[in-house]
C-alpha positions as CSV (number, residue, x, y, z in Angstrom):
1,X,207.1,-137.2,100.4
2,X,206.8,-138.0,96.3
3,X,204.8,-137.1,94.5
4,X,202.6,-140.5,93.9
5,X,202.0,-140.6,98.0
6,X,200.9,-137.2,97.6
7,X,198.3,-138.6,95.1
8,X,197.8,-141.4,97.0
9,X,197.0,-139.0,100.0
10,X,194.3,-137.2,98.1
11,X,193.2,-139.5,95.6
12,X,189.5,-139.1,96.4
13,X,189.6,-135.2,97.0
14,X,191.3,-135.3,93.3
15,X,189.1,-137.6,91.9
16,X,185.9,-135.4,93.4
17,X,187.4,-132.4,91.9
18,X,188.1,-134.4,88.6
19,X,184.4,-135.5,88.2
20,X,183.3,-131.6,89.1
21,X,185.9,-129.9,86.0
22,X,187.9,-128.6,89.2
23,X,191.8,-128.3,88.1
24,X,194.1,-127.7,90.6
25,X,195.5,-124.4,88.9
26,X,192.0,-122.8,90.0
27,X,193.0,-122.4,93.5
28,X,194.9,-119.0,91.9
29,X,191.3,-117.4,91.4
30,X,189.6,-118.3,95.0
31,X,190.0,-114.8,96.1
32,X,188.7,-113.2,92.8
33,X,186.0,-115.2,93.3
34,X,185.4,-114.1,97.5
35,X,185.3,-111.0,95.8
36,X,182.8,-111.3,93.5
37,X,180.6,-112.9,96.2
38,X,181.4,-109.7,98.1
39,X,180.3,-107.2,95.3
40,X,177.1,-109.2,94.3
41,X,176.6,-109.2,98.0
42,X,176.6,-105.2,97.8
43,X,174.4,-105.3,95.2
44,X,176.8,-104.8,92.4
45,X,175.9,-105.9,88.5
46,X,177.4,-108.4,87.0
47,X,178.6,-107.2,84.3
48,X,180.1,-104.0,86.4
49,X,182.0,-106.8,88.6
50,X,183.0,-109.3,85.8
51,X,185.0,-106.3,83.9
52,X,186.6,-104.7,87.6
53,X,187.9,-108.6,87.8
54,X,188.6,-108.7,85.3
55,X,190.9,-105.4,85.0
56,X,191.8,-106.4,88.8
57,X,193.3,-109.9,88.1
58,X,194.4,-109.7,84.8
59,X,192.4,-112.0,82.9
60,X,190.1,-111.7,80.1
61,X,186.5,-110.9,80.7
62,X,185.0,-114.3,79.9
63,X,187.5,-116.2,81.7
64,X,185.9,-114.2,84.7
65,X,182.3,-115.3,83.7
66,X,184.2,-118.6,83.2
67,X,185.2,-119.4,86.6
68,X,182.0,-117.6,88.2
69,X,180.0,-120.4,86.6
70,X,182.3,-123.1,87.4
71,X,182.9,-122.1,91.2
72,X,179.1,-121.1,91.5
73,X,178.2,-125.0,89.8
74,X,176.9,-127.2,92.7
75,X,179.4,-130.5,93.4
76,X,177.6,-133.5,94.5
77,X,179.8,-135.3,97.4
């Protein structure tokens, strides 16, 4: 397959997640983010779960606070 019938493929998934700020690269964080819905689900703080991400993954503290806003933003379909 090339690339532009890969596209072609997902052209309205892509577009979707183009509108919503979605870039593909994000998939890498999905399980940060299962686990921050896991931690607030426990009843953790925020700011205790953005900082364990944040030593956790690897990545700097906002880009945790980042990401939570951005996966928690509602996508109209």
């Amino acid at each position: 397959m090339k690339a532009f019938e890969l596209l072609m493929v997902n052209k309205n998934v892509l577009e979707l997640m183009s509108s919503a700020s979605i870039e593909v690269s994000d998939i890498k964080y999905i399980e940060m983010y299962k686990e921050y819905e896991r931690m607030v689900s426990a009843g953790h703080k925020k700011t205790y779960i953005t900082q364990y991400l944040s030593d956790e993954y690897q990545v700097n503290v906002r880009t945790v606070y980042r990401l939570i806003n951005k996966f928690s933003h509602q996508v109209k379909v």
